[in-house]
C-alpha positions as CSV (number, residue, x, y, z in Angstrom):
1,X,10.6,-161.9,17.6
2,X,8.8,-161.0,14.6
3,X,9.7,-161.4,10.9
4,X,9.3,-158.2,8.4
5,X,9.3,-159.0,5.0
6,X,10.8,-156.5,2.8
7,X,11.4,-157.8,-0.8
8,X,12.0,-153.9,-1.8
9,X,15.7,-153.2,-3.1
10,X,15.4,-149.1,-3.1
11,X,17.9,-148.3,-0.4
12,X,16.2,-144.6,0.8
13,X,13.2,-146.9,1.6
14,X,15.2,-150.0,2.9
15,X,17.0,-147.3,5.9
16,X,13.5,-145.9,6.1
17,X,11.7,-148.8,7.0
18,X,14.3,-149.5,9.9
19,X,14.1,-145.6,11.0
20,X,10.2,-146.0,11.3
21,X,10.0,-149.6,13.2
22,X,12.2,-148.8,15.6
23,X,10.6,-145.0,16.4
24,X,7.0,-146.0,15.9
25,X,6.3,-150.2,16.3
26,X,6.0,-151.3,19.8
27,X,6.9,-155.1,20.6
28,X,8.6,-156.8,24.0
29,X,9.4,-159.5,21.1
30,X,11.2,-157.4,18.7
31,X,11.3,-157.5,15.3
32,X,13.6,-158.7,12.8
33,X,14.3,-157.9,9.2
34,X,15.9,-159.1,5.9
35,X,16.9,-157.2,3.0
36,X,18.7,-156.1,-0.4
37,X,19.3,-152.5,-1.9
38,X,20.1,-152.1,-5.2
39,X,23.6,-150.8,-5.8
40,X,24.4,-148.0,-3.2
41,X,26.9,-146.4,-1.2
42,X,25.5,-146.5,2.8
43,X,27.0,-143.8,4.6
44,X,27.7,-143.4,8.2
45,X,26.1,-141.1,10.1
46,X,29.0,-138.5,11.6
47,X,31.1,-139.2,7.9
48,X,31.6,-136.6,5.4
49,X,30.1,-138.2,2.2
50,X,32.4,-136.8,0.1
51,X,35.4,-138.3,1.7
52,X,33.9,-141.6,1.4
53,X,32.7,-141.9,-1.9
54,X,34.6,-142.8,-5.7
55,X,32.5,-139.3,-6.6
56,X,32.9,-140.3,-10.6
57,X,32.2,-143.6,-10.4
58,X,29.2,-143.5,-8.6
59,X,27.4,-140.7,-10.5
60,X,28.5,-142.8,-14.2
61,X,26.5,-146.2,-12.9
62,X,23.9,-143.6,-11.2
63,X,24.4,-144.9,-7.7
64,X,22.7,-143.5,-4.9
65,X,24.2,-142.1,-2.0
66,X,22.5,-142.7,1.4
67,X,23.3,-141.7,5.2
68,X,22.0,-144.2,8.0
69,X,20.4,-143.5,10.9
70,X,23.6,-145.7,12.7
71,X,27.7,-144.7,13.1
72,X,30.6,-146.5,11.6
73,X,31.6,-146.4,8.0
74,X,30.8,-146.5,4.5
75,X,29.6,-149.9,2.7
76,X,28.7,-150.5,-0.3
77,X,25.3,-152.8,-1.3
78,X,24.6,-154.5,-4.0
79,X,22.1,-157.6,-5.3
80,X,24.9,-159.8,-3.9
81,X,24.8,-158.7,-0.2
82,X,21.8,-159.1,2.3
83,X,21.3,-156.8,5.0
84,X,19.8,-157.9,8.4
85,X,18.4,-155.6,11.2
86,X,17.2,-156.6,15.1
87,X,14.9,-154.3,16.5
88,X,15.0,-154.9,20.2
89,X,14.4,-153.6,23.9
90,X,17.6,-152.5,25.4
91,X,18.8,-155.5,27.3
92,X,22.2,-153.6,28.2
93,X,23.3,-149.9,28.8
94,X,25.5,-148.7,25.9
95,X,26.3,-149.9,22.5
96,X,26.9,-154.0,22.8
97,X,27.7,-155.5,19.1
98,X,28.6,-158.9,20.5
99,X,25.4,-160.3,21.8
100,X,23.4,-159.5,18.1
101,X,27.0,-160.6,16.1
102,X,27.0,-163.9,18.0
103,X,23.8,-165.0,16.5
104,X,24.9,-164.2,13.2
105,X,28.4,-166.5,13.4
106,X,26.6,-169.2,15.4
107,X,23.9,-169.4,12.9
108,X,26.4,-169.4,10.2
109,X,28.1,-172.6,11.6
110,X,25.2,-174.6,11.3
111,X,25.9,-173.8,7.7
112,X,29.0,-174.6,7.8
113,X,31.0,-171.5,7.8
114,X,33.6,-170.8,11.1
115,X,32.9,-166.9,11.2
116,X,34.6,-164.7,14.1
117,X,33.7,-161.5,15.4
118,X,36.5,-159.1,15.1
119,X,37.1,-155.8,16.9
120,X,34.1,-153.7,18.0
121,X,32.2,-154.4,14.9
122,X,33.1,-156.9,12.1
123,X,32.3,-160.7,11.8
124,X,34.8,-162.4,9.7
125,X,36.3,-165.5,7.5
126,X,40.1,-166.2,7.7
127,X,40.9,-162.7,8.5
128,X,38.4,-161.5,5.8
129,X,35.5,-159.4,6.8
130,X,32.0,-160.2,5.4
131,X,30.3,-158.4,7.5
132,X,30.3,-154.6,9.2
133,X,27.9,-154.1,12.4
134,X,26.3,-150.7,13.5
135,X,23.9,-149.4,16.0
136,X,21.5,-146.7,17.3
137,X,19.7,-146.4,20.3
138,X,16.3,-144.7,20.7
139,X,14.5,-144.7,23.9
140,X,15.6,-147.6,25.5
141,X,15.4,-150.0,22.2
142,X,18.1,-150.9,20.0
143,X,18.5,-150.6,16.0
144,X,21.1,-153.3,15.0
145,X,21.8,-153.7,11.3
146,X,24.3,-155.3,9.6
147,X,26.0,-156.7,6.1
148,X,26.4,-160.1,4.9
149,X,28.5,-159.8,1.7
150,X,27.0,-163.2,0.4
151,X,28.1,-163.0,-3.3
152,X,28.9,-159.4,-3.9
153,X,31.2,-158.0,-6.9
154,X,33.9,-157.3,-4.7
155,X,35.5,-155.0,-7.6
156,X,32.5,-152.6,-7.8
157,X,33.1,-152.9,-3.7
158,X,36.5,-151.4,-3.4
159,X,35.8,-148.8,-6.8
160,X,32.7,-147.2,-5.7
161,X,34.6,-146.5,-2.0
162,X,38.2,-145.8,-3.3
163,X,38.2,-141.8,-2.7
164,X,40.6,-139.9,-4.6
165,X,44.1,-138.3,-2.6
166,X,43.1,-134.9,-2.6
167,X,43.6,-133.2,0.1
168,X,40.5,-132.6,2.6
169,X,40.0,-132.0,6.1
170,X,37.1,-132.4,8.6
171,X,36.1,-134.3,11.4
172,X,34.0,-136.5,10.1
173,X,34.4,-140.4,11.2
174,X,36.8,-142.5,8.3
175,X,35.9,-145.5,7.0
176,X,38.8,-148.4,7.9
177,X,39.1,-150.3,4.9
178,X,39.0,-154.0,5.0
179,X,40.2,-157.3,2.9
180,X,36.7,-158.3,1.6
181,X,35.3,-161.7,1.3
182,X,31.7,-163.4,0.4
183,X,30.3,-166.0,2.0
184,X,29.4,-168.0,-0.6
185,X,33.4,-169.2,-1.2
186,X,33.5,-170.7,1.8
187,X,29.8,-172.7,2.0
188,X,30.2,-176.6,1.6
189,X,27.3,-176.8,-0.5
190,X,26.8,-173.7,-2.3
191,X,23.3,-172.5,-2.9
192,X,21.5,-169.4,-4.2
193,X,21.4,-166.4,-2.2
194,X,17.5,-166.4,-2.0
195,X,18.2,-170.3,-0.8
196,X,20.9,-169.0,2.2
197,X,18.1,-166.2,3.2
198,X,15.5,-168.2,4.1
199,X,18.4,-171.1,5.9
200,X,19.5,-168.0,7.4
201,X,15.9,-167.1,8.6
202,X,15.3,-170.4,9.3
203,X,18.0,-170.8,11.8
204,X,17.5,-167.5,13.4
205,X,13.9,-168.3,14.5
206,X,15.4,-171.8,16.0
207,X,13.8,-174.1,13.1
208,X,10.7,-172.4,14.7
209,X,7.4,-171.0,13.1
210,X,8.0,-167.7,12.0
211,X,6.1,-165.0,12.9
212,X,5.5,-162.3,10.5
213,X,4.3,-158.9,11.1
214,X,2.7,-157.0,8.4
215,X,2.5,-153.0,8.2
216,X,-1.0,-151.4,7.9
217,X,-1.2,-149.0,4.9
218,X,-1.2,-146.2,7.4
219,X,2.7,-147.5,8.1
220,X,3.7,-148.1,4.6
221,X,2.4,-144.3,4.4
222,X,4.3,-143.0,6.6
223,X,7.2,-145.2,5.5
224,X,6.9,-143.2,2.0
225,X,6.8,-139.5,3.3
226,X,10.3,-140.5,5.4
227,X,11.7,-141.5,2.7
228,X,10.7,-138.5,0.4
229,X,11.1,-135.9,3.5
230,X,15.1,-137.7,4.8
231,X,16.0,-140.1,2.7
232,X,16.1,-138.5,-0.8
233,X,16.4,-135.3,0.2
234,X,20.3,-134.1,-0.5
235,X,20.1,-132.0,3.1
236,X,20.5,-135.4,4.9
237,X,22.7,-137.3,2.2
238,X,25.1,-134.5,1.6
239,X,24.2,-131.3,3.7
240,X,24.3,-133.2,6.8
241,X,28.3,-133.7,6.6
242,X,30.7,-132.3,9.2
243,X,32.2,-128.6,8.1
244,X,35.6,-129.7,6.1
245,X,38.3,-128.2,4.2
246,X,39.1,-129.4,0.7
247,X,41.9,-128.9,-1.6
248,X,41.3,-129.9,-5.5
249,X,44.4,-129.7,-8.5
250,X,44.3,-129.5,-11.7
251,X,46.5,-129.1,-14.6
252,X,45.0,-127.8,-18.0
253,X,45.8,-126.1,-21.5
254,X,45.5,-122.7,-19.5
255,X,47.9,-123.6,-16.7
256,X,47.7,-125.3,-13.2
257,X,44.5,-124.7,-11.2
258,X,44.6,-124.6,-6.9
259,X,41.0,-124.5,-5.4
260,X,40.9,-123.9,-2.0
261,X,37.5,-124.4,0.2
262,X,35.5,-124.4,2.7
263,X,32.3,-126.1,3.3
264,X,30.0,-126.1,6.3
265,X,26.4,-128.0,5.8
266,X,27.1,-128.6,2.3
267,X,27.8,-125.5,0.9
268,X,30.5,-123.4,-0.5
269,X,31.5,-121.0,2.5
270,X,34.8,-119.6,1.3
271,X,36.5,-120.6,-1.9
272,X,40.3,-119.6,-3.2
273,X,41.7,-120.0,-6.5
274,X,45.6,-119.6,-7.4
275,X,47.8,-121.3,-10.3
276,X,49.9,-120.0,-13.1
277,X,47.0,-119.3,-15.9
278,X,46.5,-116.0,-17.5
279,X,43.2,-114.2,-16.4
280,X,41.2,-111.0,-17.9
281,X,39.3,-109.9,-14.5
282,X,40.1,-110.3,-10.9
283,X,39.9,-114.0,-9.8
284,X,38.1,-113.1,-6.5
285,X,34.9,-111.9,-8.6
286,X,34.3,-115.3,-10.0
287,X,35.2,-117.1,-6.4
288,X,32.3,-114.8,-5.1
289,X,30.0,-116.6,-7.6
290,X,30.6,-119.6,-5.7
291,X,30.1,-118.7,-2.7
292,X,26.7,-120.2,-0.7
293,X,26.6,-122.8,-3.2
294,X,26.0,-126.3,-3.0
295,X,28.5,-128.5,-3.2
296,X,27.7,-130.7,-5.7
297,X,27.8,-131.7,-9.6
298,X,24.6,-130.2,-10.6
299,X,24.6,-126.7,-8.4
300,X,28.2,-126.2,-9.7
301,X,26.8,-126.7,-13.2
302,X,24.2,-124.4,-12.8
303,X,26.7,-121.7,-11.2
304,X,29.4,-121.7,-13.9
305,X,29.0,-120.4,-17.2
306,X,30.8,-121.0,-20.3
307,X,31.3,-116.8,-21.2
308,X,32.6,-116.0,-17.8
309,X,35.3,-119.1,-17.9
310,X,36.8,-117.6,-21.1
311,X,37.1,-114.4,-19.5
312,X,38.5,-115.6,-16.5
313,X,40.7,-118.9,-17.6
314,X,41.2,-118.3,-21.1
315,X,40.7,-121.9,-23.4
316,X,39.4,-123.6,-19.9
317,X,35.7,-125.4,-20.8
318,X,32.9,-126.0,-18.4
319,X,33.3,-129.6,-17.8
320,X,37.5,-129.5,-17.1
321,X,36.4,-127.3,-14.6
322,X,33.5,-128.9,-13.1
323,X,35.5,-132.3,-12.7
324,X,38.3,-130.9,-11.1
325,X,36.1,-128.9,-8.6
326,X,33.8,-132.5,-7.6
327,X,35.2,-135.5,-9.6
């Protein structure tokens, strides 16, 4: 196995870097990797984002939103969570989570922790998951990644994924939320995180020379336009949800708002507006303004303007509207 070393914490490159190793490098030995993003919300890949993500919070502390190349749910990262990925031959047919979770909860009792591998996917301490599993397959090699909440704020954790209750509908896969723990609460000796990474890749090599692999500029190149082509793009963050339905409410000093739509690849297909406000034109002529847009903060913002919601909603402003439409 060989060791990447990635000490970047930008999460469009972090997902990038996997994406690219296990498409382009070559190796009976696999490869291994270690790693931290910045704060983010990690999306899965058949979700709809919007159903996963705390919309308002997320955009205040300007956290990015990124889909994964691998199922399962949403997770958030943060500077307090370290991310490990095996890139492997296929030793089995199908998806197996157990023989790449084992190594992390055997390696993790040499440290002292008695971690268990529950259901399909998690690894866990009393009950308490630490750690969500995932996994794509790509011409007979495997990408498995995974989380190890080490010493995350488990309160930016649970607010950055706590969706609102409106009503939406689609097929995308849901998240199953979790009791949360870190690791660090339960280590006999408790050490820095930077200190547990290198026990962890320690351990994980069998107290063995490690063997580092470094990327020729030609890879860190290539790296960089997957990142700016995929990874930032809002196609594959946002556009590449499931079609959904979506319901949002709203009370204000004009009356009670219903918005009714319907989005397919991230934009506005069909949109309905009902409630008890008083309205100068026909409704429909301002729903047709939104139609084909993008379904998100900014193209909303750019859509509505501030002349046409006094003719249509009376004393509604701009941004009542806007936060009841994505907030």
């Amino acid at each position: 196995m060989f060791y990447i070393r990635n000490d970047c914490h930008d999460p469009h490159y972090n997902l990038a870097l996997e994406e690219y190793v296990l498409k382009n490098l070559c190796s009976k030995h696999g490869f291994l990797l270690l790693w931290q993003n910045q704060p983010a919300v990690i999306i899965g890949r058949f979700q709809n984002t919007i159903e996963e993500v705390n919309a308002e919070y997320v955009r205040k502390r300007h956290i990015p939103v990124v889909r994964r190349i691998t199922g399962g749910g949403a997770v958030y990262h943060d500077l307090g969570n370290l991310n490990f990925s095996f890139i492997e031959e296929n030793e089995v047919e199908g998806i197996d989570f157990r023989i790449f979770s084992e190594r992390i909860a055997k390696t993790l009792a040499k440290l002292g922790v008695q971690a268990e591998i529950s259901g399909r996917n998690d690894i866990t301490i009393d009950g308490k998951k630490f750690s969500g599993n995932a996994q794509y397959q790509y011409k007979g090699r495997t990408l498995h990644h995974g989380t190890l909440l080490y010493d995350s704020n488990l309160e930016d954790v649970q607010k950055a994924l706590q969706v609102k209750a409106d009503k939406i509908e689609s097929k995308g896969i849901k998240s199953v939320r979790s009791r949360v723990t870190n690791i660090i609460d339960y280590l006999p000796e408790k050490v820095s995180l930077q200190e547990f990474q290198a026990l962890l890749l320690g351990y994980l090599f069998n107290e063995q020379p490690i063997q580092e692999y470094f990327l020729a500029p030609a890879d860190l190149e290539n790296i960089q336009r997957l990142v700016t082509e995929k990874y930032r793009t809002w196609e594959w963050n946002y556009g590449y949800s499931p079609p959904y339905n979506i319901k949002k409410t709203g009370r204000f000093a004009c009356g009670g708002l219903e918005i009714y739509f319907q989005v397919e690849k991230g934009l506005i297909q069909s949109c309905r507006i009902y409630g008890d406000f008083f309205s100068n034109g026909e409704i429909d002529r301002f729903e047709k303004k939104l139609l084909g847009i993008r379904y998100d903060r900014e193209a909303l913002e750019k859509a509505v303007e501030e002349d046409e919601l006094k003719f249509f909603f009376g004393s509604l402003t701009r941004e009542e509207l806007i936060h009841c439409l994505i907030d």
